[in-house]
C-alpha positions as CSV (number, residue, x, y, z in Angstrom):
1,X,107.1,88.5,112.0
2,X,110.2,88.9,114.3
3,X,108.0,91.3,116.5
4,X,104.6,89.0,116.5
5,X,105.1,89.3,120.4
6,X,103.0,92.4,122.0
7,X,105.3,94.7,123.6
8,X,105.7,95.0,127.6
9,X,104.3,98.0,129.6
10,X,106.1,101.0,129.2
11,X,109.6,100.6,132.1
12,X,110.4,103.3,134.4
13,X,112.2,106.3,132.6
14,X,116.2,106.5,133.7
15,X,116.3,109.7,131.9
16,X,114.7,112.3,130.2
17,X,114.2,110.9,126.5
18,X,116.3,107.9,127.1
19,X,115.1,104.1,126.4
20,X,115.6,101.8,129.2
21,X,118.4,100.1,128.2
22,X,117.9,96.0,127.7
23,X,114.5,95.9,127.3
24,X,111.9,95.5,124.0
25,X,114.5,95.3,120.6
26,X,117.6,96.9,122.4
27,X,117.7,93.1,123.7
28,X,117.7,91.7,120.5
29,X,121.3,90.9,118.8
30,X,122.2,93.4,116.0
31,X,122.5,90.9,113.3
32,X,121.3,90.8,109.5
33,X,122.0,87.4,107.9
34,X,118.8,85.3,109.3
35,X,115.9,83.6,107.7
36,X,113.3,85.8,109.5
37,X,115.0,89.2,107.7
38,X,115.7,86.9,104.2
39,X,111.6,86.1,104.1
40,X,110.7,89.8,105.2
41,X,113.1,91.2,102.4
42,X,111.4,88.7,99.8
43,X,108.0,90.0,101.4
44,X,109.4,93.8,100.0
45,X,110.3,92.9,96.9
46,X,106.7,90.9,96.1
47,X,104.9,94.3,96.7
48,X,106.4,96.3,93.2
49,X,105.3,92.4,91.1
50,X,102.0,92.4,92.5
51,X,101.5,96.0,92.0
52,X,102.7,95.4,88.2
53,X,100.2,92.3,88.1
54,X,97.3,93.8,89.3
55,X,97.9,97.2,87.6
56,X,99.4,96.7,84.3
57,X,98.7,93.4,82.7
58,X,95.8,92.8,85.3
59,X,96.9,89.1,85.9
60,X,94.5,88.7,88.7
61,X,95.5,85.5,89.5
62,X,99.3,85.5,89.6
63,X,98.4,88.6,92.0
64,X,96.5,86.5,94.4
65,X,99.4,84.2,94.3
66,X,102.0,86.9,95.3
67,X,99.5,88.0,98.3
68,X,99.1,84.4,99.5
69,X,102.9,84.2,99.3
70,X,103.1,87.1,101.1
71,X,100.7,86.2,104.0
72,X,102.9,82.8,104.5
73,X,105.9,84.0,104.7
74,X,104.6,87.0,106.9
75,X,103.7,84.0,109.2
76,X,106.3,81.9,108.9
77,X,109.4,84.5,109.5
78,X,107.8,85.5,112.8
79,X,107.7,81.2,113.3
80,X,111.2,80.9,112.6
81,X,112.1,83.8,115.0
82,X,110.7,82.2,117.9
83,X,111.3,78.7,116.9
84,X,115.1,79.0,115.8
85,X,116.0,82.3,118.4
86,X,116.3,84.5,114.9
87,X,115.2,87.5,116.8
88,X,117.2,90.7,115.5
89,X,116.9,94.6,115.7
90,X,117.0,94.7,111.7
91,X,113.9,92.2,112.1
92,X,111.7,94.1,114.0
93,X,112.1,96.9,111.9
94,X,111.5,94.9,108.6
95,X,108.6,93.0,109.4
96,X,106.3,96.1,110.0
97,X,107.6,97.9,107.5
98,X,107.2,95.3,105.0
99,X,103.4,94.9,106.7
100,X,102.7,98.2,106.4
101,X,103.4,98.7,102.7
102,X,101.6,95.6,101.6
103,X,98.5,97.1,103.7
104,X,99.0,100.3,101.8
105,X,100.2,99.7,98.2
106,X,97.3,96.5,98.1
107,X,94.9,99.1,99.4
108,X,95.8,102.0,96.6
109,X,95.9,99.4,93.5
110,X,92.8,97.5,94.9
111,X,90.7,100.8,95.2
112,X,91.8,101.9,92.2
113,X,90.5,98.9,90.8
114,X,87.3,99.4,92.4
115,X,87.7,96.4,94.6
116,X,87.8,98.1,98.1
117,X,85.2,101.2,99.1
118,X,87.1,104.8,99.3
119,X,85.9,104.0,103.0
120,X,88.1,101.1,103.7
121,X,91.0,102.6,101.6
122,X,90.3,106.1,104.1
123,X,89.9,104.5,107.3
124,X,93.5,102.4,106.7
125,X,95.1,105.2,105.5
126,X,94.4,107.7,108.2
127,X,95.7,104.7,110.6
128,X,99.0,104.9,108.8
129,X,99.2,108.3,108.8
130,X,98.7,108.6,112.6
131,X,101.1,106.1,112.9
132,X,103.4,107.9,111.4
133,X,103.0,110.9,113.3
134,X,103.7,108.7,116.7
135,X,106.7,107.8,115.1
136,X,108.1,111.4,114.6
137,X,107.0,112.3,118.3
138,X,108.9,109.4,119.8
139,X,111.8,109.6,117.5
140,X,111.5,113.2,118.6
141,X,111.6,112.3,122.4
142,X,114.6,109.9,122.2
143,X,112.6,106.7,122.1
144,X,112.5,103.9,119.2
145,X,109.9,102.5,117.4
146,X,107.8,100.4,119.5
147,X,107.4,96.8,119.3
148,X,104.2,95.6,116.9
149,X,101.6,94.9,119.2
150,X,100.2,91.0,118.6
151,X,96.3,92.5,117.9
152,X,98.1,94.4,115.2
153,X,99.8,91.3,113.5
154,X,96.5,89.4,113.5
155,X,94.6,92.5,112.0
156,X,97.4,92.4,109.4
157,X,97.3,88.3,108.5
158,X,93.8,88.9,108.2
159,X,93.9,91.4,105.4
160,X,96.3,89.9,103.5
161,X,94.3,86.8,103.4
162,X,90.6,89.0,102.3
163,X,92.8,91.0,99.8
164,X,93.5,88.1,97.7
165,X,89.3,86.9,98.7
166,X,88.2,90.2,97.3
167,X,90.3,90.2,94.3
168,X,88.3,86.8,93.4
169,X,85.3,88.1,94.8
170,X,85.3,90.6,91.9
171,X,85.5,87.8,89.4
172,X,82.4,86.6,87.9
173,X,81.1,83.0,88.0
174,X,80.3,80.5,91.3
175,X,84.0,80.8,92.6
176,X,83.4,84.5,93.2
177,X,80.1,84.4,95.1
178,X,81.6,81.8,97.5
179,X,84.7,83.9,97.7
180,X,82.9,87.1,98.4
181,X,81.3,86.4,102.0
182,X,84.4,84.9,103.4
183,X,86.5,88.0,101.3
184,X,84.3,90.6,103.2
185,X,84.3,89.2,106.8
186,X,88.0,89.0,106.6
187,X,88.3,92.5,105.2
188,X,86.0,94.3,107.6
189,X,87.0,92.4,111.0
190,X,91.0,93.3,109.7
191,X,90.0,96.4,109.3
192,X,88.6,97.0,112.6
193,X,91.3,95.1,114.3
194,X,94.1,97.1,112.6
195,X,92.4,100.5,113.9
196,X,92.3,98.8,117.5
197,X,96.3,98.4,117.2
198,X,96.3,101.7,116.1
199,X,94.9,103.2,119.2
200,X,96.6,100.6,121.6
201,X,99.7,102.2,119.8
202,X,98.8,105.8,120.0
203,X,97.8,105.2,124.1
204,X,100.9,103.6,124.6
205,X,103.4,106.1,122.9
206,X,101.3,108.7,125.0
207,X,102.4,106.4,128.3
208,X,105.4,106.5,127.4
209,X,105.6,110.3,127.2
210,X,103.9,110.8,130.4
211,X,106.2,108.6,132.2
212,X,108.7,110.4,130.8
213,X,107.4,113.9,131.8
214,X,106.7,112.8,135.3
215,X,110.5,111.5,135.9
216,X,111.6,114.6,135.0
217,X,109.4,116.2,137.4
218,X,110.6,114.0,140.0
219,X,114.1,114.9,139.2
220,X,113.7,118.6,139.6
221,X,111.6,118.3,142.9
């Protein structure tokens, strides 16, 4: 979680589709080989296992472990990172990415399992998706990816902890009715925070552009 800190307000534009230099990532060294980028890359690699688990054999439980693995180790890279000054470029690139297709791949296998509503699964999906879409338009402008936004890593550690809840929850015996109250209040307030990052997101990309636009206004005047 190299990027668990919110990103600043959008500097003045030096040139049409150029990032101000020094600030957000392009601070951060370029460098590969740190604990941070080692958890985030064992994070990746957990999401094809847990996909086989909860797909193929259906080991329910050794598929709640992998998601409670994941959820630590989401916490505890962005820990190191701040803790050890393990910040990196590759970093802030990994951790939402890895993020991201947890969210997705747990939300595909989980509603194909009938575990999540075609609701939930929709509502997630079409947050990616404009997501994605922001991505192109400021890759199109010149600009990076922008920081993760810290409502947006709490929305996240919140639905990989009511994933695992709601994978129990769908159990049968006392275990899952305690589970399923706890699994659901997780689920719907990540939910709703993840859609809030998405629009912080979207509004800032759109600053962004504006300021951008303007400066080159101010530059023909």
């Amino acid at each position: 979680m190299t990027s668990s800190s919110g990103p600043s307000a959008p500097a003045p534009v030096p040139g049409a589709g150029t990032p101000p230099a020094g600030t957000g990532r392009d601070a951060l060294p370029d460098r590969i080989w740190t604990v941070p980028n080692a958890l985030s890359v064992l994070r990746l690699l957990g999401v094809p296992l847990f996909l086989w688990l909860l797909l193929g054999p259906e080991e329910d439980g050794w598929a709640v472990v992998v998601l409670m693995v994941s959820g630590f180790t989401d916490w505890a890279d962005g820990k190191i990172a701040r803790s050890m000054d393990q910040g990196s470029r590759l970093g802030v690139l990994l951790d939402p990415a890895a993020d991201r297709l947890y969210i997705v791949s747990t939300l595909v296998a989980l509603a194909l399992r009938d575990v999540v509503p075609v609701w939930m699964m929709a509502l997630l999906l079409g947050r990616e998706v404009v997501l994605g879409v922001m991505l192109l338009v400021l890759r199109a402008h010149g600009w990076p990816p922008l920081q993760v936004h810290y409502l947006g890593k709490a929305a996240t550690l919140l639905l990989l902890y009511a994933f695992p809840g709601l994978l129990l929850a769908d159990g049968d015996g006392l275990l899952a009715t305690l589970a399923a109250p706890f699994a659901w209040a997780l689920a719907i307030w990540g939910t709703a925070l993840y859609l809030l990052a998405g629009v912080f997101y979207v509004i800032q990309v759109v600053g962004l552009l504006a300021a951008e636009r303007s400066a080159g206004r101010g530059r023909r005047s």
